[in-house]
C-alpha positions as CSV (number, residue, x, y, z in Angstrom):
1,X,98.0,122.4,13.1
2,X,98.6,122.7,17.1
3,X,101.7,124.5,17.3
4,X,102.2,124.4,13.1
5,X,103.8,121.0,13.6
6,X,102.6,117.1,13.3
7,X,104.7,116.5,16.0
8,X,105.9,118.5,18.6
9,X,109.8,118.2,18.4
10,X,109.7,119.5,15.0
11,X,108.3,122.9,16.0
12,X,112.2,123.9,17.5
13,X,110.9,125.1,20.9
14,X,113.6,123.6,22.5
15,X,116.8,125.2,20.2
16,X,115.3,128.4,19.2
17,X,114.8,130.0,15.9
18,X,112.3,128.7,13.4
19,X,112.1,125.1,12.1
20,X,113.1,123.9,8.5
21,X,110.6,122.2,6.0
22,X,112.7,119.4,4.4
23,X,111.8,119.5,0.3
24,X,113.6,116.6,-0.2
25,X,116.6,114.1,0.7
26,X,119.2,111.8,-1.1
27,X,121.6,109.8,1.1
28,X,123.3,111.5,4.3
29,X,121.8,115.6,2.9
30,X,118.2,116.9,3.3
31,X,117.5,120.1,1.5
32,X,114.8,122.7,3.0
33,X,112.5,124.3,0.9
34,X,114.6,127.7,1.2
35,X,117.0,125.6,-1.1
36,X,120.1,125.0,1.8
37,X,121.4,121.9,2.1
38,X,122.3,119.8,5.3
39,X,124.1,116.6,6.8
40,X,121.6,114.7,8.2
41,X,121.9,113.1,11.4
42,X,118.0,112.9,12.8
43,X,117.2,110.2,10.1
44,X,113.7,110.5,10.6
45,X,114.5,109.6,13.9
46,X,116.1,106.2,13.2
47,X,114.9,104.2,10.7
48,X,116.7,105.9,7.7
49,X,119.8,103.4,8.5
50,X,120.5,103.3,4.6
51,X,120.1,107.2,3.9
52,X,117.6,108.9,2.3
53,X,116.2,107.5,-1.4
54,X,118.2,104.7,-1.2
55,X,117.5,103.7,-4.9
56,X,117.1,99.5,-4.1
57,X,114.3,100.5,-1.2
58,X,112.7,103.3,-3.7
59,X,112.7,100.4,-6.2
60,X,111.0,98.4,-3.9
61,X,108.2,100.5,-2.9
62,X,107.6,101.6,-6.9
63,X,107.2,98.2,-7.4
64,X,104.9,97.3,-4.9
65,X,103.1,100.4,-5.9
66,X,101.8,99.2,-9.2
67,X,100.0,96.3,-7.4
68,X,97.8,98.8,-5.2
69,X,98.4,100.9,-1.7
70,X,96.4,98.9,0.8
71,X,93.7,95.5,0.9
72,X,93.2,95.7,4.4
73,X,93.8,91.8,3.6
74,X,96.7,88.9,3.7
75,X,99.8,89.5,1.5
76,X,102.6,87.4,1.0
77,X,105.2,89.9,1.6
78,X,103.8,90.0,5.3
79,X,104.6,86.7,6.1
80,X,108.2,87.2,4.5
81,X,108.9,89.9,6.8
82,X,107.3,87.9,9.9
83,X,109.8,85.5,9.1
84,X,112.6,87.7,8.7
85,X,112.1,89.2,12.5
86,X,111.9,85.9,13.8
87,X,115.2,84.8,12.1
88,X,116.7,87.9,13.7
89,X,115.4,88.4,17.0
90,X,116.3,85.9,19.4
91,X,113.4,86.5,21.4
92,X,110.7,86.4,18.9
93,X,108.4,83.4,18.2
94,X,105.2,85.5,16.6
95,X,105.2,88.5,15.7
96,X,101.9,90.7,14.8
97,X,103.3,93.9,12.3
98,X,101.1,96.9,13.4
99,X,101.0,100.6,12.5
100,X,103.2,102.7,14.9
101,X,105.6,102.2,17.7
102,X,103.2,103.6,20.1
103,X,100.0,100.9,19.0
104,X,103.1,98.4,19.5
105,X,103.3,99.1,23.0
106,X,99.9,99.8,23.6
107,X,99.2,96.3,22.5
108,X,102.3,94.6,24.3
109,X,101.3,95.8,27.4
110,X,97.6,94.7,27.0
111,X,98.9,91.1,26.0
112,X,101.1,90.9,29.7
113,X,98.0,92.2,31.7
114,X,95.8,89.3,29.7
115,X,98.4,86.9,30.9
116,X,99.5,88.0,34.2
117,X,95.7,88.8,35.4
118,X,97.4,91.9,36.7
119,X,96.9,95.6,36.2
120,X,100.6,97.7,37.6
121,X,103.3,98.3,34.8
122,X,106.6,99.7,35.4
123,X,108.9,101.8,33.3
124,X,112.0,104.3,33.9
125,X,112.0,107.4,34.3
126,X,112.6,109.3,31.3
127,X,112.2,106.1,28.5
128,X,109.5,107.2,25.9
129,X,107.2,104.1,24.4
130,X,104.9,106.6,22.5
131,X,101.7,108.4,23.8
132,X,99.6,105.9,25.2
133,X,97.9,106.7,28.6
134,X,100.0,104.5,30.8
135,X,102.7,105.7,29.5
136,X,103.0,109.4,29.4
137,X,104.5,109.1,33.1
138,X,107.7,110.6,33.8
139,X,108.2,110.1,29.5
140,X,111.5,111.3,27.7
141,X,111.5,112.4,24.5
142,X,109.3,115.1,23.1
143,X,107.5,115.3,27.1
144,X,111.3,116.0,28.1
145,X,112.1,118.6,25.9
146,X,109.2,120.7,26.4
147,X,109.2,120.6,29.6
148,X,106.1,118.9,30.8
149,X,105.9,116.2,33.4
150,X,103.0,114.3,32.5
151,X,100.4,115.1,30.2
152,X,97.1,116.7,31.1
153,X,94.1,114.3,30.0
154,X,95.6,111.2,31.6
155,X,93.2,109.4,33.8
156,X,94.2,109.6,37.4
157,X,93.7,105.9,38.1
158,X,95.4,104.6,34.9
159,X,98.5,106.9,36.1
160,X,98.5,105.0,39.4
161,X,98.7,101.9,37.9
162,X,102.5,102.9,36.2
163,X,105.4,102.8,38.5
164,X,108.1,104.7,37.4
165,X,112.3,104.1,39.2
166,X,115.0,105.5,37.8
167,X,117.1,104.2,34.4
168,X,119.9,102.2,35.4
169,X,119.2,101.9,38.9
170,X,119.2,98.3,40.3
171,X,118.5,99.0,43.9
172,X,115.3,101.0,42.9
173,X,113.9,98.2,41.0
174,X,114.4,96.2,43.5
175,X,112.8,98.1,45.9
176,X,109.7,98.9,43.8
177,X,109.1,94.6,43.5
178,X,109.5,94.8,46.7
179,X,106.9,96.7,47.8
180,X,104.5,95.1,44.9
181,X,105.5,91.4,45.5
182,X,103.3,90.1,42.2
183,X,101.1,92.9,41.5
184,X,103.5,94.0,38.3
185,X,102.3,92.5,35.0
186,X,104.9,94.3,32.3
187,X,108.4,96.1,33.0
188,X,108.8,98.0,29.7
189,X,112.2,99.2,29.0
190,X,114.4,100.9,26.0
191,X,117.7,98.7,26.8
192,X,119.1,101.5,25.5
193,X,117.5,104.7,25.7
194,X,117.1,107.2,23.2
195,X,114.5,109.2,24.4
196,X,116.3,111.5,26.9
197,X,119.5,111.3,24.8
198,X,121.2,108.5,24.4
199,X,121.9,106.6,27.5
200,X,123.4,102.7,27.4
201,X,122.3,100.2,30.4
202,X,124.8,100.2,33.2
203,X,126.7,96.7,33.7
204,X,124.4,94.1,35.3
205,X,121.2,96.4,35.0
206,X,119.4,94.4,32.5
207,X,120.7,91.4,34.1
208,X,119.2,92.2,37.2
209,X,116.0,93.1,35.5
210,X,115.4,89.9,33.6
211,X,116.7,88.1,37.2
212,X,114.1,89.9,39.3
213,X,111.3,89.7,36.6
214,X,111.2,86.0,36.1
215,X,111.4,85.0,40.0
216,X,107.9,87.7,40.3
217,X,106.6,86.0,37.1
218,X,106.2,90.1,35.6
219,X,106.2,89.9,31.6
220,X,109.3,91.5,30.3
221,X,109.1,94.1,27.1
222,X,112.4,95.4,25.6
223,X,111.0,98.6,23.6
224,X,113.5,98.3,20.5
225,X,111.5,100.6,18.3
226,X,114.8,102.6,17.9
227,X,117.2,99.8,18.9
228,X,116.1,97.1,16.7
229,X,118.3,96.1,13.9
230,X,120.4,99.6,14.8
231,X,122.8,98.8,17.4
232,X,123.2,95.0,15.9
233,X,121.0,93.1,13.8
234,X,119.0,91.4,16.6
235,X,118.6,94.5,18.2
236,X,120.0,95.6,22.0
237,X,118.6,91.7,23.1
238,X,121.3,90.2,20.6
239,X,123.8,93.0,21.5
240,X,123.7,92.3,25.4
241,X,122.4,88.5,25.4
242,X,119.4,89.0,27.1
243,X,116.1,87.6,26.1
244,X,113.4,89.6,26.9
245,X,109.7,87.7,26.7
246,X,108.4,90.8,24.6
247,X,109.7,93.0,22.1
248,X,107.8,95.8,20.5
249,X,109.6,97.1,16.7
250,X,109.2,100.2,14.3
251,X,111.5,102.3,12.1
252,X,113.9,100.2,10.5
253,X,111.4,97.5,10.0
254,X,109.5,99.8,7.4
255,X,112.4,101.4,6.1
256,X,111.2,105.0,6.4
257,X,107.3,104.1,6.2
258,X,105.1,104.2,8.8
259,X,105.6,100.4,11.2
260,X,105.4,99.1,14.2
261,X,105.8,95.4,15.5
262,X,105.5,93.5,18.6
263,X,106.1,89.9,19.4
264,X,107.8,87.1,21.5
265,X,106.8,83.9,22.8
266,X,104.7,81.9,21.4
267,X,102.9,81.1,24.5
268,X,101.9,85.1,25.1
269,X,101.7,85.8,21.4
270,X,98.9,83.2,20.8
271,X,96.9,84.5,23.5
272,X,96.5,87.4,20.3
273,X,93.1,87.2,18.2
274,X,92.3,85.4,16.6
275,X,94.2,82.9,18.4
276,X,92.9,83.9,21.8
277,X,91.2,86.3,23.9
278,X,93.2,89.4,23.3
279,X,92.2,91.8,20.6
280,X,94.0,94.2,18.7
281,X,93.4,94.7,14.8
282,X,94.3,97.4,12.2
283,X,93.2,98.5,8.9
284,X,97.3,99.1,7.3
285,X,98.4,96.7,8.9
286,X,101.4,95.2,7.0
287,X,101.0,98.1,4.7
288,X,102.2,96.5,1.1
289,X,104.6,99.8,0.8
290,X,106.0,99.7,4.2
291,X,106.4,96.1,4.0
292,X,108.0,96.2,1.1
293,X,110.5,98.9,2.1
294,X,111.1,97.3,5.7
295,X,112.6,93.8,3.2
296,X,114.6,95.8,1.4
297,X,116.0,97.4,3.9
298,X,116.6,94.5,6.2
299,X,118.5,92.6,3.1
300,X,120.6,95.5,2.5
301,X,121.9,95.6,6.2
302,X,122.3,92.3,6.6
303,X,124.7,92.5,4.5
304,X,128.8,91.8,5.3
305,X,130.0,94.8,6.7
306,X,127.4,96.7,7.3
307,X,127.6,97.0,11.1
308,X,130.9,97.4,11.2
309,X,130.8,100.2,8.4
310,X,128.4,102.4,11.2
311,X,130.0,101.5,14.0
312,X,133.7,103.3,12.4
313,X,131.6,106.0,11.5
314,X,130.3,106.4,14.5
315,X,133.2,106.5,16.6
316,X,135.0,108.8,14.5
317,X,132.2,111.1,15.2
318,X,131.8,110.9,18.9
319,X,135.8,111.4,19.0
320,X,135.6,114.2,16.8
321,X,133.1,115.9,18.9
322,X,134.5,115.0,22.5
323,X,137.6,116.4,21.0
324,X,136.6,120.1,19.5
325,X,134.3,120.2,22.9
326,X,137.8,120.4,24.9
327,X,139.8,122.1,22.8
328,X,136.6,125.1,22.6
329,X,136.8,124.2,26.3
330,X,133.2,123.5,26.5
331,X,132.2,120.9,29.0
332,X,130.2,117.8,27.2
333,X,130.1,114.0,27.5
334,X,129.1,112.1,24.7
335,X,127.3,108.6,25.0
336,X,127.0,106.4,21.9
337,X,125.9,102.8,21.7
338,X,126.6,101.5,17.6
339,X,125.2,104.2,15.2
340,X,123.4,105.9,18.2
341,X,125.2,109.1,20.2
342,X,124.1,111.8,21.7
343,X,126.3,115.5,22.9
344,X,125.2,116.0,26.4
345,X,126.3,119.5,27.3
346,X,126.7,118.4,30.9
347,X,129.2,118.5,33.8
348,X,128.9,114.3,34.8
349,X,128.0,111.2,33.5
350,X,124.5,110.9,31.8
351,X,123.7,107.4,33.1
352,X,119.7,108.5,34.0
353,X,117.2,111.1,33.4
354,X,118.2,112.6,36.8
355,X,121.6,113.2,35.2
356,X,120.2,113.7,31.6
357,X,118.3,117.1,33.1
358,X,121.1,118.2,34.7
359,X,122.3,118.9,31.2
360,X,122.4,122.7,29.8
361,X,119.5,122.9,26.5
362,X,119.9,126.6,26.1
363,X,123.9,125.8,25.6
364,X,122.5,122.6,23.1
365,X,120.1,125.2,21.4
366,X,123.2,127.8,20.9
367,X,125.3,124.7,19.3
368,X,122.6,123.4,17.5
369,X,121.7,127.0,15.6
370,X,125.3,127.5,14.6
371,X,125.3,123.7,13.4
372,X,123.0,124.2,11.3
373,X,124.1,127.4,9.7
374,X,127.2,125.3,9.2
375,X,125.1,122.5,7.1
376,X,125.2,120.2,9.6
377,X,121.3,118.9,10.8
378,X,121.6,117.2,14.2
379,X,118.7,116.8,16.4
380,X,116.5,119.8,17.6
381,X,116.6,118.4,21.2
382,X,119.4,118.1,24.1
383,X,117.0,115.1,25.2
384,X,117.3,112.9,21.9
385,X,119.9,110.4,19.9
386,X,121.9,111.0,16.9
387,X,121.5,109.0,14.1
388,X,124.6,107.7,11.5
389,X,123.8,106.1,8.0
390,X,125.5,104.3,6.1
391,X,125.1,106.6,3.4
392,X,127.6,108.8,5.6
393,X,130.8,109.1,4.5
394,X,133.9,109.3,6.1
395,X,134.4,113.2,4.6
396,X,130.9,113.8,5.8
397,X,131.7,113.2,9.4
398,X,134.5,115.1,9.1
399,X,132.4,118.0,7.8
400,X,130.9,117.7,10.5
401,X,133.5,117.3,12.9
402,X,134.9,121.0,11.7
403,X,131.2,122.4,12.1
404,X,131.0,121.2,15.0
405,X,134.2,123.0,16.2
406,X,132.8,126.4,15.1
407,X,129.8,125.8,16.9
408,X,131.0,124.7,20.0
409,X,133.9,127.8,19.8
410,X,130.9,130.3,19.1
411,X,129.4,129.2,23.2
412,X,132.5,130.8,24.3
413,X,131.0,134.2,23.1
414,X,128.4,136.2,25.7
415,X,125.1,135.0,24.0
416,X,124.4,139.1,23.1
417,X,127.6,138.3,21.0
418,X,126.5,134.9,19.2
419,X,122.7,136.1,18.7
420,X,120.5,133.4,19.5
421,X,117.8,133.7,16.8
422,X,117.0,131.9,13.6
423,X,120.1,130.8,11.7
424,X,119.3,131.9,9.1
């Protein structure tokens, strides 16, 4: 495998030391295969919003299971799950379940060049919507944490057809319609990004986005592959009341399996084959098992409570670690939207990618290494979010609280002193 990973965050470039090879997990823990046991907080980056095994989703799946893996054909259980999105996203007429967040995109942004007759996108600097050509400019994420600005083996011409301003900024957006009066089919946006750390939409910013979008008639897509049914049931678009006219879904929807989803108003969606001109197809999709898992997992969170539940935990956590930051007198700011939060070992605000870089990863690796020889598991990456389940309990995240504090003591040390290797 390139690098010995699947996927190149997992390969701990960016923290040091080597990475772990999860055996198994059950609720907040994942146990590697040398046996130690850890807090979890990456969640498979997301969509674990129940924990790991939860025993209704597992039942689920089993079940499904007995009936076969794949038809490459029309199920039932797709349609439910259609019909549960469009209950819950305000924004979403039709919806078309796909494989990945990345062939989401992909496909959401092909649907707005179809139906503007335009070719120029725009996205923000350091927001990740998966690998696609047009969208490895100026990426967060994995791109951000290794260090690479764009990625070799992207066609010159398609790269000049992305404009890229920066997160949160209003007066660049502005400017960049501007000077493309209608020439911009798509503006793809996390409304809250995760992807170089977690970093919540300044007041008025999507406001102003959805204002300047419809008056240029530019198709907009809220990427709530990691938002959707985290920060609120209805995703960031229920969360901030703003109706975007396409939405692209993953993670939670499959419960763990691999998903994506895009969708939105019935006008663009129908312009989809085989109801119009614009094709996009796939073998698993609406994979009976992820399907199945994504139901579950939907009914379970809908539940009384449930948001509420993360959003206590959640707090209590970003308290916890803004707190043993200035007591070890380490300098951090921690940003957290719901169950989302990320530990930025910077100086200022993180409103932007700008700010996000300004952030210190070897000081992130240091605190990350002792983390985890404390039993704590939190993302191998300054650039991405924290997770919180509600499998978490509230004597987890005090666990992890006081690991936390060690960790963030040890930085006082001269790095000679705290080692800097493997932790273990």
């Amino acid at each position: 495998m390139p690098g010995g990973v699947n996927s190149p965050v997992r390969a701990f470039h960016a923290v040091g030391g080597d990475p772990i090879f999860i055996a198994s997990g059950r609720g907040p823990r994942v146990k590697d295969v040398d046996g130690n046991e850890y807090l979890d907080y990456v969640g498979s980056w997301g969509p674990l919003i129940l924990g790991h095994c939860h025993p209704d989703v597992m039942d689920a799946v089993a079940r499904v299971l007995e009936t076969g893996t794949s038809f490459g054909a029309c199920t039932e259980a797709e349609v439910e799950l259609a019909e549960e999105i469009t209950k819950a996203v305000p924004s979403i007429e039709r919806v078309r379940l796909v494989n990945s967040g990345t062939e989401a995109t992909l496909s959401a942004l092909r649907l707005a060049r179809a139906a503007t007759g335009r070719d120029k996108i725009l996205k923000f600097e350091g927001c990740y919507h998966g690998h696609a050509d047009s969208l490895l400019v100026k990426a967060g994420s994995g791109v951000a944490t290794l260090g690479l600005p764009d990625s070799p083996g992207v066609p010159r011409a398609l790269a000049e057809m992305t404009l890229t301003v920066p997160f949160n900024d209003k007066q660049a957006l502005t400017r960049a319609f501007d000077a493309h009066p209608r020439e911009i089919a798509a503006v793809i946006v996390e409304p809250v990004s995760g992807n170089m750390g977690c970093v919540p939409p300044a007041p008025g910013f999507l406001e102003a986005l959805r204002d300047l979008t419809e008056k240029q008639g530019t198709v907009v897509i809220f990427d709530e592959v990691m938002t959707g049914f985290r920060v609120a049931y209805g995703g960031a678009q229920a969360l901030y009341g703003i109706k975007p006219d396409l939405t692209t879904l993953g993670k939670i929807i499959g419960g763990g399996l691999p998903v994506g989803a895009y969708g939105g108003k019935a006008a663009l969606m129908d312009m989809v084959a085989p109801a119009g001109p614009v094709y996009q197809a796939g073998t698993l999709s609406g994979n009976p098992a992820a399907v199945a898992a994504g139901l579950k997992t939907l009914e379970i969170i809908r539940r009384p409570g449930t948001y509420e539940r993360l959003e206590a935990l959640t707090a209590k956590l970003a308290s916890g670690l803004a707190g043993e930051a200035r007591k070890a007198g380490v300098v951090t700011n921690v940003n957290r939207v719901a169950s989302m939060l990320t530990l930025f070992f910077a100086g200022g605000p993180v409103v932007d990618f700008a700010s996000a870089k300004k952030s210190d990863p070897p000081a992130y690796g240091a605190f990350f290494r002792v983390s985890l020889d404390q039993g704590v598991y939190f993302p191998p990456s300054q650039f991405e979010a924290a997770f919180i389940s509600i499998a978490h309990a509230e004597s987890d995240i005090e666990a992890t609280i006081r690991a936390a504090g060690a960790a963030l003591s040890s930085l006082r040390l001269a790095p000679s002193e705290r080692g800097g290797g493997a932790p273990r």
